[in-house]
C-alpha positions in Angstrom: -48.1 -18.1 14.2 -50.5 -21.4 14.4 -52.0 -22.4 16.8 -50.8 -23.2 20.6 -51.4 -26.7 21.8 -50.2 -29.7 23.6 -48.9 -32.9 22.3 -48.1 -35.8 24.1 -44.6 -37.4 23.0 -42.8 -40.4 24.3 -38.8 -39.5 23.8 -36.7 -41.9 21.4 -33.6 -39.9 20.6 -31.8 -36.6 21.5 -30.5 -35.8 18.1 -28.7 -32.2 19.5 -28.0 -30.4 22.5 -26.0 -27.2 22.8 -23.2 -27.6 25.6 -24.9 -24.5 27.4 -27.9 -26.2 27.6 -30.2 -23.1 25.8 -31.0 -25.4 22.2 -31.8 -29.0 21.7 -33.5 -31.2 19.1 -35.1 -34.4 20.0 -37.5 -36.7 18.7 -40.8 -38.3 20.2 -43.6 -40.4 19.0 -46.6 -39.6 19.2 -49.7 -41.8 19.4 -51.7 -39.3 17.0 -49.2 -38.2 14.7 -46.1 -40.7 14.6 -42.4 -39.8 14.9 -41.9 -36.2 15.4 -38.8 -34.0 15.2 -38.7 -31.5 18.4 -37.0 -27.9 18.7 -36.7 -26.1 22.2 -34.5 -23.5 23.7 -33.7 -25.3 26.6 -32.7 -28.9 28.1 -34.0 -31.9 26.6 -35.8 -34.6 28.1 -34.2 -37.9 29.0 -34.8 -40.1 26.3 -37.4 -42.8 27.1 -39.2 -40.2 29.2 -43.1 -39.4 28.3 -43.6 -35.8 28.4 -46.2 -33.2 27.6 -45.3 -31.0 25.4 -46.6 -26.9 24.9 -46.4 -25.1 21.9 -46.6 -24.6 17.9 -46.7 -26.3 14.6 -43.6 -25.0 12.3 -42.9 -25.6 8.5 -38.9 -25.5 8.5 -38.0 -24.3 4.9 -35.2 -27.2 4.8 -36.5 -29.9 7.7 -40.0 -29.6 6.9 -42.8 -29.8 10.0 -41.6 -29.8 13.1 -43.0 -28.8 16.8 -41.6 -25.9 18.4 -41.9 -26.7 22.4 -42.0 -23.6 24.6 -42.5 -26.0 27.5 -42.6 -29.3 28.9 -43.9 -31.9 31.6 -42.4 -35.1 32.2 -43.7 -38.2 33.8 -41.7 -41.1 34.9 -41.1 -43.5 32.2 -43.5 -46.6 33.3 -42.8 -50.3 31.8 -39.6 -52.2 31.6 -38.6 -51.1 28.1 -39.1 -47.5 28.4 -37.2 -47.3 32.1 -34.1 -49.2 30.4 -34.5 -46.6 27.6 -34.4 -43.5 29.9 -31.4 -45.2 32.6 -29.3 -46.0 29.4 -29.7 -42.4 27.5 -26.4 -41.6 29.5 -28.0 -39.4 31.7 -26.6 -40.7 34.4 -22.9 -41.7 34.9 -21.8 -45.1 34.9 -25.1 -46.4 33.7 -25.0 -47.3 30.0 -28.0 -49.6 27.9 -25.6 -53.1 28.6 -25.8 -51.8 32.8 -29.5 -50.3 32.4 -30.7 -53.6 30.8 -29.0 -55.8 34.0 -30.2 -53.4 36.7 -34.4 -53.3 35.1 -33.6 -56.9 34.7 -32.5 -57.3 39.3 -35.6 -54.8 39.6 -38.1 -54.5 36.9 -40.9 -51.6 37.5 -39.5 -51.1 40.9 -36.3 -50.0 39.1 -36.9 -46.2 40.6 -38.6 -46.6 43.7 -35.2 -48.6 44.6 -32.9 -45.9 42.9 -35.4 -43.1 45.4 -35.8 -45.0 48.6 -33.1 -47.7 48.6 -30.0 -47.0 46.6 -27.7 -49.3 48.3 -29.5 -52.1 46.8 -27.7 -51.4 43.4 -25.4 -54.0 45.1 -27.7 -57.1 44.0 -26.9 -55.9 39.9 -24.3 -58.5 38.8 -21.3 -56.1 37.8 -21.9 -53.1 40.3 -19.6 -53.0 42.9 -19.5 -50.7 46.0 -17.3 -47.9 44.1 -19.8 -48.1 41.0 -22.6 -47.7 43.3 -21.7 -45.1 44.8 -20.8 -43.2 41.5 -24.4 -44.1 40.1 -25.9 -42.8 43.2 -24.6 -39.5 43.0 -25.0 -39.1 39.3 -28.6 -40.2 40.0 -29.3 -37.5 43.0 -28.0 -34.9 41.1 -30.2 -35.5 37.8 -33.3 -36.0 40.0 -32.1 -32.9 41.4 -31.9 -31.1 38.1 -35.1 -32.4 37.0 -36.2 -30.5 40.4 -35.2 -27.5 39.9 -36.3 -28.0 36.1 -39.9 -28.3 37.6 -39.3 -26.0 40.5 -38.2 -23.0 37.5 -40.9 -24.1 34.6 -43.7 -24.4 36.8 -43.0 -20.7 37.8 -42.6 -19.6 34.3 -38.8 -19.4 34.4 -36.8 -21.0 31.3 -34.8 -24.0 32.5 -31.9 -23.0 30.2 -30.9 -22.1 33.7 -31.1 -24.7 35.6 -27.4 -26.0 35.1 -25.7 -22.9 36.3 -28.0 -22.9 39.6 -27.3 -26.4 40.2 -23.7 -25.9 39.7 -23.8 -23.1 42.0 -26.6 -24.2 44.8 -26.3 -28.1 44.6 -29.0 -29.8 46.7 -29.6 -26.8 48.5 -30.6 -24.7 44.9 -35.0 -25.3 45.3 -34.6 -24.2 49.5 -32.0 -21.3 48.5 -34.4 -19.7 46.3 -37.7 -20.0 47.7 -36.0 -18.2 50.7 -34.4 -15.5 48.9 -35.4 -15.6 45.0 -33.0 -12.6 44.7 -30.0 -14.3 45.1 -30.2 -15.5 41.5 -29.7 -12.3 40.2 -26.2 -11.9 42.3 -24.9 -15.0 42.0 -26.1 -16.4 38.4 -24.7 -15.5 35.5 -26.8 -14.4 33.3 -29.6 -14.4 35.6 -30.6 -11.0 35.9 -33.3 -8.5 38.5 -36.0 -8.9 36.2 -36.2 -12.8 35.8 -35.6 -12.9 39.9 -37.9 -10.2 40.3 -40.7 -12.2 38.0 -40.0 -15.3 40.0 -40.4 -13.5 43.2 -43.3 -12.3 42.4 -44.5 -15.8 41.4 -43.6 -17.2 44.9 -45.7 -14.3 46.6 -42.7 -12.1 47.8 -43.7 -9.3 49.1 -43.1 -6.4 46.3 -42.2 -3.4 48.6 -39.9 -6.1 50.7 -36.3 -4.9 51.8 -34.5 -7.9 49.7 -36.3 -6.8 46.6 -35.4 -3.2 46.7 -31.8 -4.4 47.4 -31.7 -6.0 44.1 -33.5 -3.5 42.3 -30.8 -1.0 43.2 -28.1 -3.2 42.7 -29.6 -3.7 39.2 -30.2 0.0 38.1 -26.5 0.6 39.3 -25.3 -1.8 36.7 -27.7 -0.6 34.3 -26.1 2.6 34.5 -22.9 1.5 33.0 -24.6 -0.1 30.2 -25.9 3.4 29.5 -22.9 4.8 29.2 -22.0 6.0 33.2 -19.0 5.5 35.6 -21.4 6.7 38.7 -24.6 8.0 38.8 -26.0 10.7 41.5 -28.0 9.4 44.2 -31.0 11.2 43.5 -31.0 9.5 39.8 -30.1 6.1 41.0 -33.1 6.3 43.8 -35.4 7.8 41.1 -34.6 4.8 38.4 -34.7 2.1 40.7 -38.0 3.5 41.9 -39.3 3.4 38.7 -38.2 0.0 37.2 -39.8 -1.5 40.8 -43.0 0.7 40.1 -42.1 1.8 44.1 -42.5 4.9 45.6 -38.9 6.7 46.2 -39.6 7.3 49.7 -39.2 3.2 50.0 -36.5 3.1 47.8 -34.4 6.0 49.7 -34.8 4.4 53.2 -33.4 1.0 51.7 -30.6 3.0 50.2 -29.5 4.5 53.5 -29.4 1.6 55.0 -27.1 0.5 52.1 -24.8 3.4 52.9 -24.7 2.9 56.7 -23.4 -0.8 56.0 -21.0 0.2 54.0 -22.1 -1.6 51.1 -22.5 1.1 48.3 -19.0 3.0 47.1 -19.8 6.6 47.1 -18.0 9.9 46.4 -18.9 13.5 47.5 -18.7 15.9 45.1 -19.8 19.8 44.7 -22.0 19.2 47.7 -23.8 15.4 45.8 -23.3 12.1 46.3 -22.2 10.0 43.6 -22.7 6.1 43.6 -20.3 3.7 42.1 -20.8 0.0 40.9 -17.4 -1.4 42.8 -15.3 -2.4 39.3 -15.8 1.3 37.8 -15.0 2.7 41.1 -12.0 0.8 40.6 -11.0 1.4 36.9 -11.6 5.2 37.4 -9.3 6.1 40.1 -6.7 3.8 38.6 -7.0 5.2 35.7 -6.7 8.9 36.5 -3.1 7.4 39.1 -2.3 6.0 36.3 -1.9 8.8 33.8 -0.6 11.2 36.0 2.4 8.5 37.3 2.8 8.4 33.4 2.7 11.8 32.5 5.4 12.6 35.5 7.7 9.4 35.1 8.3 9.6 31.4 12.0 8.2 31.0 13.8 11.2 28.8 14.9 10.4 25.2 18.5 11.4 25.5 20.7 13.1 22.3 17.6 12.4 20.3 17.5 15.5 17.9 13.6 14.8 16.7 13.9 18.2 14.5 17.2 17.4 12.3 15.2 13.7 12.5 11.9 15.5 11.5 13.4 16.9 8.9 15.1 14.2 7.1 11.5 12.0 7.2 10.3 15.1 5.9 12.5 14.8 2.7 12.1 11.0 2.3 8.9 11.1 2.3 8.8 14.4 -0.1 6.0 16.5 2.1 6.1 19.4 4.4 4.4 19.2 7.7 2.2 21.9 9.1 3.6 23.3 12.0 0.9 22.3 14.4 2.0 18.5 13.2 5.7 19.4 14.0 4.2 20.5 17.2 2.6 17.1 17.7 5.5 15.2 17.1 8.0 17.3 19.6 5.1 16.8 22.4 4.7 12.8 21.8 8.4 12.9 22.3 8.8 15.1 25.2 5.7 13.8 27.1 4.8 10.8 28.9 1.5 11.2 27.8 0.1 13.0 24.6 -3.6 12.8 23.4 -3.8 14.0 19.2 -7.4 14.4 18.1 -8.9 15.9 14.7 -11.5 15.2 11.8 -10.7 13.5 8.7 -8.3 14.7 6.4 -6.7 16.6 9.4 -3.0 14.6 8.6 -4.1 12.6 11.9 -2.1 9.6 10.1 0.8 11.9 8.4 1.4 13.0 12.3 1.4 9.0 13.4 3.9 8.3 10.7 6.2 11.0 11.8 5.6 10.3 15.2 7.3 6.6 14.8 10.1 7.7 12.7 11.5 9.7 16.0 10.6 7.3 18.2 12.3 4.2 16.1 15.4 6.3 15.4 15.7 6.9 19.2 15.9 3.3 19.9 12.1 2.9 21.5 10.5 -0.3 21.4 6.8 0.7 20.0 4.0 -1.2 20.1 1.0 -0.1 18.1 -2.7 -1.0 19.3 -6.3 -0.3 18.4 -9.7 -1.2 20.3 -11.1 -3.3 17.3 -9.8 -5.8 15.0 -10.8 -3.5 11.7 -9.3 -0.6 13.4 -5.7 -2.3 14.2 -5.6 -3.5 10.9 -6.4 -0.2 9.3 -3.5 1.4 11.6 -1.1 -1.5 10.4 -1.4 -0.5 6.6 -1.7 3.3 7.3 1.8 3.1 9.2 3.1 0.4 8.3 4.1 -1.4 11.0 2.2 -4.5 13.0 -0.9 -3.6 15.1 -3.1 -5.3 17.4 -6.3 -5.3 19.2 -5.9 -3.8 22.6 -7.1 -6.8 24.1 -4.5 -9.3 22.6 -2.1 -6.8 23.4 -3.0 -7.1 26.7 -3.3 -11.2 26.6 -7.2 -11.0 27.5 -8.6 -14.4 28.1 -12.3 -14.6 29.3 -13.2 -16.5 32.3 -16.4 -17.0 33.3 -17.2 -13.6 35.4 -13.7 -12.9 35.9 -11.6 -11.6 32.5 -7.9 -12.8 32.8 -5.2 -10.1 31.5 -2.0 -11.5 30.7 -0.4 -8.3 31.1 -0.7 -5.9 33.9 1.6 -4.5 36.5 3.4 -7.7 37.6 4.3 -8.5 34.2 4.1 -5.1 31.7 4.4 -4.9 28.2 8.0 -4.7 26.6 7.5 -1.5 25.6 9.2 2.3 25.9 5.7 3.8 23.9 2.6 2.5 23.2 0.3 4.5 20.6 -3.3 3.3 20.5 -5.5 4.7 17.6 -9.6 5.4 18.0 -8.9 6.0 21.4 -12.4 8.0 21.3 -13.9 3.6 21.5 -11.8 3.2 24.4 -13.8 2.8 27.4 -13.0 3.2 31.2 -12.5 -0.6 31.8 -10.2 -1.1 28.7 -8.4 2.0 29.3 -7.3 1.1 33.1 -6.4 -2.5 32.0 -3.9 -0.9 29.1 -2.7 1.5 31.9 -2.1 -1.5 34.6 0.3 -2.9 32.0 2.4 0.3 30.9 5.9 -0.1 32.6 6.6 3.3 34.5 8.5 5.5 31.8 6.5 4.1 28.6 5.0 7.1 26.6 1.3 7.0 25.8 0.2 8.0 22.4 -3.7 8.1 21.7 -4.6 9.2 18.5 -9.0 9.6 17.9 -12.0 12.0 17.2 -12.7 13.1 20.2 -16.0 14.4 18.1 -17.3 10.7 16.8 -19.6 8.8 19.0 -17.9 7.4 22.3 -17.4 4.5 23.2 -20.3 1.6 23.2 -18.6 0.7 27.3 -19.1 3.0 30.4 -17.3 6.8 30.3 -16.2 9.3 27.9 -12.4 8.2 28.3 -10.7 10.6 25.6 -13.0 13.6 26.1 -12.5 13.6 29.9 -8.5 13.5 29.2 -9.1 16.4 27.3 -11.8 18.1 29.5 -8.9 17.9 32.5 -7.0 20.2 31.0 -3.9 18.2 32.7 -2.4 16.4 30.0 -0.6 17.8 26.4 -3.4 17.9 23.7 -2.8 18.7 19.9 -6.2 19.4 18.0 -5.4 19.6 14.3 -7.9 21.3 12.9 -6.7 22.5 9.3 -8.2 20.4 6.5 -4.9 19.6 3.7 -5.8 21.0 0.5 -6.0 17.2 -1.2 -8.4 15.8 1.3 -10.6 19.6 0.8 -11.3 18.0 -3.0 -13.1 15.3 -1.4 -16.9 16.2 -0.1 -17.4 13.6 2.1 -14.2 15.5 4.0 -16.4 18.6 3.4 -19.4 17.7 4.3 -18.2 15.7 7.9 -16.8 18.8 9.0 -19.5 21.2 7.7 -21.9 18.1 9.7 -19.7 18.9 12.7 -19.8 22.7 12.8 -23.5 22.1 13.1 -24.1 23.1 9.1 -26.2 20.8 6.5 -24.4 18.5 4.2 -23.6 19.7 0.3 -24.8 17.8 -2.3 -25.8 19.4 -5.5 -23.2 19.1 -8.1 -21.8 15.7 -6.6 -21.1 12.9 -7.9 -20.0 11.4 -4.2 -22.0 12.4 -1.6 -25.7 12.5 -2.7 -29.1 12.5 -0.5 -32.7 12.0 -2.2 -35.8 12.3 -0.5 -38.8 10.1 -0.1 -42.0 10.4 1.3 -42.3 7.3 3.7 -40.3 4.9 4.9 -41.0 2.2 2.6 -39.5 4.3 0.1 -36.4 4.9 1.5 -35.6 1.4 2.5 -37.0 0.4 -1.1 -34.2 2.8 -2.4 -31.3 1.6 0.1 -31.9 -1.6 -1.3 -31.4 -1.0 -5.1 -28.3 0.8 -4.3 -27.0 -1.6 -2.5 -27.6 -4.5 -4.9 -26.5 -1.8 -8.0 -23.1 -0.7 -6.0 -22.6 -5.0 -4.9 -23.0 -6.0 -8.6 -19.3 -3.7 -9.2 -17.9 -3.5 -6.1 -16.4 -6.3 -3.4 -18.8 -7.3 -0.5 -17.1 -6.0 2.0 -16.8 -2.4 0.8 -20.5 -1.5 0.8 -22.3 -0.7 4.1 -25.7 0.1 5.1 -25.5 2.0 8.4 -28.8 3.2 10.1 -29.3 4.6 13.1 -31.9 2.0 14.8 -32.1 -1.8 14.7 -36.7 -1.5 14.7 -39.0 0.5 12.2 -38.8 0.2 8.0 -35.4 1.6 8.2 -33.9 -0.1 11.1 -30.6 -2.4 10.8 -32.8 -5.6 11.5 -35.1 -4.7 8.2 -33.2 -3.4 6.0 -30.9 -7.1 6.6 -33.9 -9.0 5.7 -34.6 -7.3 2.3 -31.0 -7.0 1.2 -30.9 -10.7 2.2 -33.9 -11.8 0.4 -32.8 -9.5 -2.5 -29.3 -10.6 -3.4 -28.9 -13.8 -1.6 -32.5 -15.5 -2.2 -32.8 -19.0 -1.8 -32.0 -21.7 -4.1 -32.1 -25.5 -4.1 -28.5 -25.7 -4.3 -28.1 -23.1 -1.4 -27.8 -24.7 2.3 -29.3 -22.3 4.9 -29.9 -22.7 8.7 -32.1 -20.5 11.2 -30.8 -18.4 13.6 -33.6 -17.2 15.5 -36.7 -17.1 14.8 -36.9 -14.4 12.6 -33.4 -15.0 10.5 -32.2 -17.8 7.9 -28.5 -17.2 7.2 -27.4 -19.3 4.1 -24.3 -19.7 2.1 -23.0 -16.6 0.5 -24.6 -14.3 3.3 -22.7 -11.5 5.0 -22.5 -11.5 8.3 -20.7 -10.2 11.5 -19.2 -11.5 14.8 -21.7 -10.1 17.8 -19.1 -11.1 20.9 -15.2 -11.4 21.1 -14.5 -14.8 21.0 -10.6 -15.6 21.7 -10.3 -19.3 21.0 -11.5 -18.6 17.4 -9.6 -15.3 17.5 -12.5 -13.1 15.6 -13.9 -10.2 17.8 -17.4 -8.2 18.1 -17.8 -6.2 15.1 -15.5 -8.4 12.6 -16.9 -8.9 9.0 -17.4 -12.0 6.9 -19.2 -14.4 4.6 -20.5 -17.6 4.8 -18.7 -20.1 2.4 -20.9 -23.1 3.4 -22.5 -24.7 5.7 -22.8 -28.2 6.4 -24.1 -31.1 9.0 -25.9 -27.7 10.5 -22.1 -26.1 11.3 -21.5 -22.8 9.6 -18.1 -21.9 8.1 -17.5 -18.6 7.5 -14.2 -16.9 6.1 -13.3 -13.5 7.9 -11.0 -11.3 5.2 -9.4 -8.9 8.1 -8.4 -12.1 10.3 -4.8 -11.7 10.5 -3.8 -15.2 10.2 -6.7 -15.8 7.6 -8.4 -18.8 7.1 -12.2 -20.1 7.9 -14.0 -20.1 10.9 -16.3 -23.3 11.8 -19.2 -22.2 14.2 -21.3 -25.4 16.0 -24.5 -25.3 17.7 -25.4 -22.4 19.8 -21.7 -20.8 18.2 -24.3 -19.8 15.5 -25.8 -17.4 17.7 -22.7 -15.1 17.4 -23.5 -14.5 14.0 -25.9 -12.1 12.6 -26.6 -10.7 9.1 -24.3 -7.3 8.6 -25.3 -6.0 4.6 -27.0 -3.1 7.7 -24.9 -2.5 10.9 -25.4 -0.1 13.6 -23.6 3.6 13.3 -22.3 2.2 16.3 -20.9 -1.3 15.2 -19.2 0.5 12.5 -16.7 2.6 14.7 -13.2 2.3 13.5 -14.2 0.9 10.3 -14.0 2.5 7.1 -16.1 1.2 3.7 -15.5 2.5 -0.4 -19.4 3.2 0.3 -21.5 4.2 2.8 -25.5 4.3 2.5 -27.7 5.7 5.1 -31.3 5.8 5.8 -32.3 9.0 7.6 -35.9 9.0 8.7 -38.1 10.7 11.2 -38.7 7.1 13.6 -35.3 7.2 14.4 -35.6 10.3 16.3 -34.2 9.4 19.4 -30.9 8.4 18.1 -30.5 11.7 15.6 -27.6 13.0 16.8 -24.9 14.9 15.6 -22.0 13.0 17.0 -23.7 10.0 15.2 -24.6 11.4 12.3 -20.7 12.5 11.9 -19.0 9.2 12.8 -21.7 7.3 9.6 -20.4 9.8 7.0 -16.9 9.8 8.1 -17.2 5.5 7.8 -17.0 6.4 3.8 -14.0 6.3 2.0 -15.1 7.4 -1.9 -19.2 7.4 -1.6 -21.7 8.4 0.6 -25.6 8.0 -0.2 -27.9 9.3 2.0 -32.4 8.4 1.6 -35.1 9.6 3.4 -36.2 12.4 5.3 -34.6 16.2 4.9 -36.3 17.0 8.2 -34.8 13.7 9.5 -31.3 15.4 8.8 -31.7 19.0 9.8 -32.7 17.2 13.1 -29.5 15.1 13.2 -26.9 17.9 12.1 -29.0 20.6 14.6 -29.0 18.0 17.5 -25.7 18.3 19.5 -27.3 17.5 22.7 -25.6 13.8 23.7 -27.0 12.2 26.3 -25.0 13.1 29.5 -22.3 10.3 30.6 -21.7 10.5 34.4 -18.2 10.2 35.2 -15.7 12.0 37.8 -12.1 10.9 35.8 -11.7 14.7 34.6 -12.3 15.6 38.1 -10.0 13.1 39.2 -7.2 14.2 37.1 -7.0 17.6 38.0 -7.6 17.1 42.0 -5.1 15.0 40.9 -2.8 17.4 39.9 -3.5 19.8 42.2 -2.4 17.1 45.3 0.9 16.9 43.1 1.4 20.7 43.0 1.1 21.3 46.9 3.7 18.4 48.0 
């Protein structure tokens, strides 16, 4: 990177600004170097303002030089020309360049010392009326205000992307509010976290061992912990962890925590003799969930003169096969429970079972309804039974709102529905799973169909595997591999993988590994197998999966040199940045990072860029039901990121004609069985596997996951036991 240094701008134009206020481009001129195109990750300036800019010279590989501003300082515009300029940007309301011009005109370089000390004399402007006044007034206070808090926030080293949302939130009051209590931010802010409050705290002088810091700094590790995977945590790691991130000793951290509990502020639950802390909306989803299941499991509306065998047995002959009898046993329990978990491996006859399953249940008149957690896995349900399937979430009529998620279905108006059978239920985390729940009607049958051995789910809790662990609901394991799917070795080797056994290879022509010395070598290798399997095959049915997004190997890597080796640039190739480390350009594959319902594509969906044009990016997304291309604007762009490499974890519920994997001692930490597993059982003909043989004996040896906190087994079978002793 060049040089930092500061250059001194007056503002002519704001040529973009993201709606959420975190990206702009603007232009300035300079007296030393002329006109000059401005990027910063932030608010602009008004336009007319003279500001002092901080930051670096950039060469742009399509818009040539251009300064990238990681901060700025403005003064008041001075002289008649620039203060019409800045009052007729549209920054404030009512005052356009015909109304800027008359009022400069009544007041000349006065203009804002009347606008600060004597408002009411916007009266004298021919044109402004008491109404109008009034309206420019406020407008004004509130931008001064802004600009403020801009200050207020910069000259602390906080980004005033934020500014907006504290405004909206604090008004006038925002500069007082957090000087008094910086912590605040981090409660009431949306995406305004501990660690920016805690740095601007720290920048005010707050006392670091203070009782409003430690607050926060519990609050934070709390929801932390359901990032990593937990539904509660046990005191003693929550005090420890909080400790730690505030560099505090846990003495302090304890005493503030008891305090906590005397107020009544923290939920808790006792168990075997520990405490066990809940953030308040996991509290919630886990106790609904396990009322939920039992009221289902105890309610189920009976299936009268339905006679599933003499049914069973005529699918059986229409569709020329002969079930197992643990998958005869499957079907009977779907029917005769009101909830029924089916788990096995691949090639198991998970979707045979499925199949069967909804013959009985259409021929007994139920209304079924057929649901997965992601967009790739719905659609793979649809074509593997034939029937219409959706995302759990538009099931469920999810709309986002702000902090606040809206589901159109729930209790006071359920899904039309006598059974519900949701595949990958092993994704489904505690949240999703009590909002499905909320909108069974009493009676419905619950079908969840998943691997209950794949990786779980990216949310908090271990949903499917604590079902199970309970020991209170009807469970069918199928476990015997069908002689057609034993001829495949990617079938093999996932369940050899799973028993804790290393992968076959010699002899096949589908499942291969080869082994490199470094880890330049490997991703060297992933990368001419990738471009050789491309050249033959469609893009979407190659995958790189790896383990980590850093190192050689890592997702973020590997993107880059797929990128730059089968979609270089060209003249005739439009491209746009997307950080400051990616270019996407037309012909790039790339996937959706966050659900977005108004363009109806979802986190993890696949596409490709057909074009992109006036900086917009359209992208056409092949497993979109309703099909079509997707325009992305602005800061939409940030949604997208390369995918030729994904995450193990992105790729849940996804399956690919080919799966490549880099296996390499830096990815230690994440070399886990359960992971290792899910990656191979992503491939549906090929699986080619680089790197490190140590790398996989580490990975297929490893079965220790990293313990998820979470009382809903427990739950379920107290549960029960209440039930047993009315």
């Amino acid at each position: 990177m060049s040089e930092r240094v500061n250059l001194e701008v007056t503002i002519q134009n704001i040529v973009f600004q993201a709606d959420s206020g975190t990206f702009c481009v603007f232009r300035g001129q300079s007296p030393e170097y002329g006109m000059v195109t401005i990027v910063y990750k932030g608010m602009p300036p008004f336009a007319g303002e003279k500001v002092l800019l901080h930051g670096y010279w950039t060469e742009h590989p399509r818009f040539g030089r251009q300064f990238d501003a990681q901060s700025w300082e403005a003064e008041k515009p001075t002289g008649c020309e620039a203060i019409t300029k800045m009052l007729g940007s549209g920054a404030i309301k009512g005052i356009g360049p015909a109304m800027a011009e008359r009022i400069v005109k009544q007041f000349g370089e006065d203009t804002f010392r009347v606008l600060d000390e004597n408002p009411e004399r916007l009266l004298e402007v021919p044109g402004i009326g008491k109404k109008k006044a009034e309206s420019i007034m406020a407008s004004y206070a509130d931008m001064t205000g802004t600009r403020e808090l801009i200050f207020f926030l910069e000259s602390h080293s906080i980004s005033s992307n934020y500014a907006p949302r504290i405004q909206a939130i604090y008004g006038s009051t925002a500069i007082t509010r957090i000087s008094n209590n910086p912590y605040c931010l981090a409660e009431d802010v949306e995406g305004i976290g501990f660690k920016t409050a805690d740095r601007l705290a720290a920048a005010l002088g707050f006392d670091p061992s203070g009782s409003d810091r430690i607050r926060a700094g519990i609050r934070f590790t709390l929801l932390q912990s359901g990032s990593q995977g937990h539904t509660c945590v046990p005191d003693t790691w929550l005090i420890e962890r909080a400790a730690s991130i505030m560099a505090l000793d846990p003495v302090d951290v304890r005493t503030v925590f008891n305090e906590l509990l005397e107020q009544n502020v923290l939920r808790t639950e006792e168990v075997g003799g520990q405490t066990c802390v809940y953030a308040e909306y996991l509290y919630r989803a886990e106790v609904g969930t396990a009322r939920r299941l039992l009221l289902l499991r105890d309610q189920v509306n009976s299936l009268w003169k339905v006679d599933y065998t003499r049914i069973i047995a005529q699918w059986e002959a229409t569709e020329k096969i002969k079930l197992a009898p643990e998958q005869v046993e499957a079907i009977k329990a779907s029917v005769e429970h009101g909830v029924f978990v089916l788990t096995g491996g691949p090639g198991t006859g998970k979707t045979t079972v499925v199949k069967g399953i909804l013959s009985v249940l259409r021929e007994s008149g139920c209304r079924i309804l057929l649901a997965a957690p992601t967009g790739r896995a719905a659609k793979r349900l649809s074509e593997s039974a034939g029937e219409p399937a959706l995302t759990v979430h538009r099931m469920l009529e999810y709309t986002p709102n702000g902090d606040e998620a809206v589901w159109g279905r729930d209790e006071d108006n359920p899904l039309e529905a006598d059974a519900v059978i949701v595949d990958e239920a092993s994704m489904m985390d505690i949240v999703l799973m009590y909002n499905l729940l909320r909108a069974l009607p009493i009676g419905c049958r619950l079908i969840l169909v998943g691997d209950v051995d794949q990786l779980p789910s990216v949310g908090p809790g271990s949903v499917l595997k604590d079902i199970m662990r309970s020991g209170t609901m009807p469970i069918v394991r199928l476990e015997n591999v069908f002689r057609q799917a034993q001829l495949s070795p990617i079938v093999r080797n996932a369940h050899r993988i799973n028993q804790g056994l290393m992968p076959v290879w010699e002899g096949e022509t589908d499942f291969s590994f080869r082994q490199f010395n470094n880890e330049e070598e490997t991703a060297k290798y992933v990368v001419n197998q990738y471009a050789a399997i491309a050249s033959r095959l469609a893009w979407q049915h190659v995958q790189v999966l790896s383990p980590m997004h850093r190192n050689p190997c890592g997702v973020d890597n590997l993107n880059r040199l797929i990128q730059a080796r089968i979609n270089p640039p060209a003249p005739q190739k439009a491209e746009i940045r997307a950080g400051a480390l990616t270019v996407m350009r037309e012909g790039d594959k790339v996937m959706q990072v966050r659900n977005n319902y108004e363009k109806n594509v979802f986190n993890g969906d696949i596409g490709r860029i057909d074009a992109i044009r006036e900086k917009n990016v359209f992208v056409s997304f092949p497993d979109r039901p309703e099909g079509g291309t997707v325009v992305y604007e602005g800061n939409e762009i940030s949604d997208l990121q390369l995918a030729y490499a994904m995450s193990v974890h992105k790729a849940q519920g996804s399956e690919y004609a080919v799966v490549i994997m880099p296996l390499v001692p830096s990815h230690y930490v994440m070399l886990q069985r359960n992971l290792f597993y899910t990656a191979v059982t992503r491939a549906k003909k090929q699986v080619y596997l680089a790197g490190s043989r140590r790398a996989m004996q580490l990975a297929v040896s490893n079965n220790r996951t990293q313990k998820r906190y979470s009382l809903l087994a427990e739950r379920l079978s107290q549960g029960e036991t209440d039930n047993n002793n009315q």
